[in-house]
N, C-alpha and C positions, 0 to 999 in steps of 0.2 A: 158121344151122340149115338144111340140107338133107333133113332129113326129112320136114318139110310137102312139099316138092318130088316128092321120090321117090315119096312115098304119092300125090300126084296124077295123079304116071306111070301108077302101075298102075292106078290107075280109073281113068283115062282109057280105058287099055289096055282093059282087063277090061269096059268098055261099047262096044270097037269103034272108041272115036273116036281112031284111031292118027293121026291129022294133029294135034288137038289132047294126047296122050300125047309127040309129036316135042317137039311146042314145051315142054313141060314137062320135055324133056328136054336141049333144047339152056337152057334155064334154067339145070338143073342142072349141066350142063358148065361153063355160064360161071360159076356159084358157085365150083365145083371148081379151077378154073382161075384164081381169085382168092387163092382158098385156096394152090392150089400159087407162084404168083409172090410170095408173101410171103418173106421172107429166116430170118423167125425161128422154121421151121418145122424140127424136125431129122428127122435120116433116115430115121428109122424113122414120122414124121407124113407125110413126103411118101413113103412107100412105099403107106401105109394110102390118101392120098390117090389114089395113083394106081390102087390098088385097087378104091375106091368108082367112079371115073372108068370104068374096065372095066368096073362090072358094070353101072354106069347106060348103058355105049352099048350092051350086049348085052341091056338090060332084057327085050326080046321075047321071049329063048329061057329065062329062068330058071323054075326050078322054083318048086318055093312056099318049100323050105330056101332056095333062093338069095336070093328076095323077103325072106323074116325075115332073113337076115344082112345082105343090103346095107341093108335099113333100121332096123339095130340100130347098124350103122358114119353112119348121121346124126341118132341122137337124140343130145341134147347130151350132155359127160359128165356136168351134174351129175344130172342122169336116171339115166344109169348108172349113177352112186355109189350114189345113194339108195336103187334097187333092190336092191346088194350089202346092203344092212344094214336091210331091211326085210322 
């Protein structure tokens, strides 16, 4: 789950301390990056991955839309499901 991660990016961020915002970043890179060398991931998983991967190394310049999307792309899905039907 990469969402705990990302959400500490941006407080980290958003309190200045971009040395510690890096390192929860290069965290998240290397989750990503586990995620992506897995074999049983199809194309359209590893496109998404690679997706979340961009927005997490450009985290600094996102807007607040781009903030809610990339960390809606790392809450799990059963998070997501349950929201559809509630």
């Amino acid at each position: 789950n990469v969402e705990p991660e990302i959400a500490r990016i941006f407080k980290a961020f958003d309190a200045g301390n971009i040395e510690v915002a890096e390192k929860f970043k290069t965290r998240t890179i290397d989750m990503i990056t586990s995620m992506l060398a897995l074999r049983e991931l199809s194309n359209a998983g590893r496109e998404e991955w690679f997706a979340i991967r961009n927005l997490v190394m450009g985290y600094a310049t996102l807007d607040i839309f781009s903030r809610q999307v990339l960390l809606s792309f790392g809450k799990p899905f059963s998070d997501k499901f349950m929201r559809q039907f509630s």
